[in-house]
C-alpha positions in Angstrom: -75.9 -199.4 -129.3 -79.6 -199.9 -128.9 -80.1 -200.0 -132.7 -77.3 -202.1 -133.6 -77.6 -206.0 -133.7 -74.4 -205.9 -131.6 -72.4 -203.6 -129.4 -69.4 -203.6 -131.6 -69.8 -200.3 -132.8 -70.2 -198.7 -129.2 -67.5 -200.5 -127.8 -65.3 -199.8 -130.9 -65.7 -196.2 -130.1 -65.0 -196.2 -126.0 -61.5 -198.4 -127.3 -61.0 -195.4 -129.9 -61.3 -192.8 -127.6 -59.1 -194.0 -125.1 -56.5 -194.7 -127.3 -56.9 -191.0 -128.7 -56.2 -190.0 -125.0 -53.6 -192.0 -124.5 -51.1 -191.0 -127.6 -52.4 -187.4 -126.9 -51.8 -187.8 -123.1 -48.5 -189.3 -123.6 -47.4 -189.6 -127.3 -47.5 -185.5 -127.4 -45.2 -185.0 -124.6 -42.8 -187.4 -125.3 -42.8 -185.7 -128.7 -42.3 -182.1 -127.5 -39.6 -183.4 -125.2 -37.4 -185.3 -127.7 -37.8 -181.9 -130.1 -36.6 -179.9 -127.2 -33.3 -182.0 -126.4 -32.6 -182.6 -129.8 -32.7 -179.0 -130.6 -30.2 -179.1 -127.6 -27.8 -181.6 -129.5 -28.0 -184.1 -126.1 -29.8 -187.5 -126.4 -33.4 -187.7 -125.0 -33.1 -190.6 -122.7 -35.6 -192.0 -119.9 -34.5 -194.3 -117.7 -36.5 -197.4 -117.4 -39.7 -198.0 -115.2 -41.9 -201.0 -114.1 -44.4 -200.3 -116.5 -44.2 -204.3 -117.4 -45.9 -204.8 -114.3 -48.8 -202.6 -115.0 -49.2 -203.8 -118.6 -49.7 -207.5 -117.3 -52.2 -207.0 -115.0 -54.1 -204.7 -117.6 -53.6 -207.6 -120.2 -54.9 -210.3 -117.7 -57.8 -207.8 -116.9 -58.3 -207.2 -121.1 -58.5 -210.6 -122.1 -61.0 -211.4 -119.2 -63.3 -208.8 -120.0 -63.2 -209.4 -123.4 -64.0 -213.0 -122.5 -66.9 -212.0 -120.6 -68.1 -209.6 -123.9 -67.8 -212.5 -125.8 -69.7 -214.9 -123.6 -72.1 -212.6 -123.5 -72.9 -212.5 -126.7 -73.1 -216.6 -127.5 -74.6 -217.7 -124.4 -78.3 -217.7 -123.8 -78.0 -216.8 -120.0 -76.7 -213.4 -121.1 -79.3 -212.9 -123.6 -77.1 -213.1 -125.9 -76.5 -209.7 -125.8 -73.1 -207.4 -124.6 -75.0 -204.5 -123.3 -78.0 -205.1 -121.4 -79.9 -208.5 -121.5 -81.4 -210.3 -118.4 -80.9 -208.3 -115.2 -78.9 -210.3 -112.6 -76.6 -211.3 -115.1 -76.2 -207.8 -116.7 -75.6 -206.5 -112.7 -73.4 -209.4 -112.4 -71.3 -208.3 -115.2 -71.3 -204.5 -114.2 -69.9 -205.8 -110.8 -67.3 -207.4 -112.3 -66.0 -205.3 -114.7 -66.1 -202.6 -111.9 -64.0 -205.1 -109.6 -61.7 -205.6 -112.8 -60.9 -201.9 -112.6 -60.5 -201.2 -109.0 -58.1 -204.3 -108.6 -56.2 -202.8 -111.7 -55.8 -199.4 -109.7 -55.1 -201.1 -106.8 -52.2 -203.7 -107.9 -51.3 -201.0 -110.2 -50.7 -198.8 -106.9 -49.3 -201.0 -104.4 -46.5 -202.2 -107.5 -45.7 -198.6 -108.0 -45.5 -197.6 -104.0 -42.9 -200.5 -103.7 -45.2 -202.6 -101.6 -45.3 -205.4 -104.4 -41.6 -206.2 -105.3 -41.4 -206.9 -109.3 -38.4 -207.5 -111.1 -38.7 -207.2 -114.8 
């Protein structure tokens, strides 16, 4: 990222990856599982979750840090810049994407131990 005019290419990669783990982390099971009950001749069936829940906060999270990324880049008090830049704002940033990501895990949490009722 240091020799790039912008961060596109190093945040372009962390997205990647994580998409790599997730179809791996979950595409591949799925996949061995419908093999299995189809060689079984029964349907392959999972019943439905709350997974709605967890997709909106991580939506309302993504399109706020990639509103922070992109003000970042245009405004001077960032240094124009998506990595790095002046220092308080760059801590500032760092603090709030950290905050973005425990209040994911922790909605996330307290949806999936009932104590956040959501009716999809």
């Amino acid at each position: 990222a240091k020799n790039s005019k912008t961060a596109d290419d190093a945040i372009g990669n962390v997205t990647g990856s994580n998409s790599v783990n997730v179809f791996l982390g979950l595409g591949l099971p799925w996949l061995v599982a419908a093999i299995y009950w189809e060689s079984k001749n029964l349907p392959f069936t999972v019943k439905a979750g709350d997974l709605s829940f967890s997709v909106l906060v991580f939506s309302i999270c993504c399109v706020l840090g990639m509103t922070v990324l992109i003000l970042r880049r245009y405004l001077g008090f960032f240094g124009k810049a998506e990595l790095g830049g002046p220092t308080i704002p760059k801590y500032v940033c760092s603090i709030f994407f950290v905050l973005l990501w425990v209040g994911y895990l922790t909605l996330s949490g307290l949806q999936a131990y009932g104590h956040i009722k959501w009716q999809s």
